[in-house]
C-alpha positions as CSV (number, residue, x, y, z in Angstrom):
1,X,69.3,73.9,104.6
2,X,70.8,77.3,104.6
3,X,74.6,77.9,106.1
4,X,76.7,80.5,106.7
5,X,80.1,80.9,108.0
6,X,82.4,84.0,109.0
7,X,86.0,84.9,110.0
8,X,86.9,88.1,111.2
9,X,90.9,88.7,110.7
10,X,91.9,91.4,112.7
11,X,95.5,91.5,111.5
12,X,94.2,92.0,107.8
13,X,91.4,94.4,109.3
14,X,89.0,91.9,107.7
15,X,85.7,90.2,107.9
16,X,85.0,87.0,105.4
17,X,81.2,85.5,105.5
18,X,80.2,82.9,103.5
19,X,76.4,81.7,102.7
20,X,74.9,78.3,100.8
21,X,72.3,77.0,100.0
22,X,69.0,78.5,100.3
23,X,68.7,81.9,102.0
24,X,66.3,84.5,102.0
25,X,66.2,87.9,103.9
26,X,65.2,87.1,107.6
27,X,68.4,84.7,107.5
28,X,70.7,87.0,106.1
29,X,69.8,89.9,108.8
30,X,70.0,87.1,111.5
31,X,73.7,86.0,110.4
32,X,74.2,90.2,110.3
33,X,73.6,90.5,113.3
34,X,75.2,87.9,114.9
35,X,78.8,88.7,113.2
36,X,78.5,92.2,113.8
37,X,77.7,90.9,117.8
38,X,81.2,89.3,117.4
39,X,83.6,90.5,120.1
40,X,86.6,90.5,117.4
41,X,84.5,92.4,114.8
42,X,85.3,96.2,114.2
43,X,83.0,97.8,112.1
44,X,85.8,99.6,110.3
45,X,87.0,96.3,108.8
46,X,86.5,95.2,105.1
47,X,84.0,92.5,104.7
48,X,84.0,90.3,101.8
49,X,80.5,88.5,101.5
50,X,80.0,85.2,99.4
51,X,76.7,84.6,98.4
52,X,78.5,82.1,95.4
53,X,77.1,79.0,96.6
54,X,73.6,80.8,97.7
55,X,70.1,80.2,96.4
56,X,68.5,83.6,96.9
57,X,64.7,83.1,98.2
58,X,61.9,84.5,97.1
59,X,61.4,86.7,99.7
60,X,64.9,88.5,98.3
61,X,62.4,89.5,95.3
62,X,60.2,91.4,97.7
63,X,61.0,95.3,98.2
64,X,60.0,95.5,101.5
65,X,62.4,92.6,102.2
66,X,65.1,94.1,100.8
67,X,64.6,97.5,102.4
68,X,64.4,96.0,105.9
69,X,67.6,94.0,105.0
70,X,69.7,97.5,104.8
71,X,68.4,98.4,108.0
72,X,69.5,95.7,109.6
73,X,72.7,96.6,107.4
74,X,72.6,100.0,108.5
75,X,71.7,98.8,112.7
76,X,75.3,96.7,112.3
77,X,76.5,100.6,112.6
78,X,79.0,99.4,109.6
79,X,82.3,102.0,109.1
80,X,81.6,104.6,105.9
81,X,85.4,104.1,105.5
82,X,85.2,100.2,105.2
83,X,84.4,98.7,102.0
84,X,82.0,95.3,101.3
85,X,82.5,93.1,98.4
86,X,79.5,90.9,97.6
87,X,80.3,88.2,95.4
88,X,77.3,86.3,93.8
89,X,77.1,83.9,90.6
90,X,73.4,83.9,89.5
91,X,71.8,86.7,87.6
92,X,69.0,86.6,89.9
93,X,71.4,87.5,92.8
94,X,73.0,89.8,90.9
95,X,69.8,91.7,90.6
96,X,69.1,91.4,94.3
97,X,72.5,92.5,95.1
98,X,72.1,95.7,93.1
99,X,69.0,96.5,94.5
100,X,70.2,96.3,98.2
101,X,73.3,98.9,97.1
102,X,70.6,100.9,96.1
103,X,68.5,100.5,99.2
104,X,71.4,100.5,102.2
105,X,72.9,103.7,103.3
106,X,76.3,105.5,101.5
107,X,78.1,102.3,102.1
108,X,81.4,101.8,100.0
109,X,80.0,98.5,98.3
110,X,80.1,96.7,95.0
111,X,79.2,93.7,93.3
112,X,81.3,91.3,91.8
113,X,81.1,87.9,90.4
114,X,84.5,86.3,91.2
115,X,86.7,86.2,94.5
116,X,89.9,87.2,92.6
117,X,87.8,90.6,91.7
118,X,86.7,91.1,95.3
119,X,89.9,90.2,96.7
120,X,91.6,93.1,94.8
121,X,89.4,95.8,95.3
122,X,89.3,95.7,98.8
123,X,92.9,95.5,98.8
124,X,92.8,99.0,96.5
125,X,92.2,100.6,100.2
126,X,95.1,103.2,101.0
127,X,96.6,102.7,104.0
128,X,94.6,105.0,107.1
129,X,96.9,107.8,108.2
């Protein structure tokens, strides 16, 4: 059974989700949409996304898939300014990862593979003037 968790931090101008178990696209866009429905979320926060403890589906394989997940990415109306660090631990997520930077619009996003490396890259954010 798939889960998924957020917190949305407005003092650290941050968004935290976490996913398990198995997932596949139509999830994903439905927890998308219901953080970014959050009355505490600002789309010019930082968001940190854990897919760590995720099973990726197979519908995550399928381009179609993954190009209708980045416009649901895109709908969330998501802050060029922010930045979203996608942590993953499987090479098969890793691929799907790097194939939804490729599909979503000129987000600020990366890939990692631990926390610690997320973590402190979204902290390398200069302070807004």
């Amino acid at each position: 059974m798939p889960d998924y968790s957020y917190k949305i931090t407005p003092g650290l101008r941050l968004v935290e989700e976490k996913y398990s178990g198995p997932v596949g696209i139509e999830f994903i866009n439905q927890c998308l949409e219901k953080m970014s429905g959050d009355k505490n979320f600002d789309p010019a926060f930082d968001i940190i996304v854990d897919f760590s403890e995720a099973v990726f589906d197979e519908s995550c394989k399928r381009p179609d898939m993954l190009g209708q997940a980045a416009e649901c990415h895109d709908r969330a109306n998501l802050d060029s300014r922010s930045k979203t660090a996608v942590i993953v631990s499987s090479p098969f997520a890793t691929a799907c990862a790097m194939l939804f930077l490729r599909r979503a619009s000129t987000r600020n996003m990366e890939v990692f593979s631990t926390r610690d490396a997320a973590e402190k890259w979204i902290g390398a954010r200069p302070p807004e003037a």
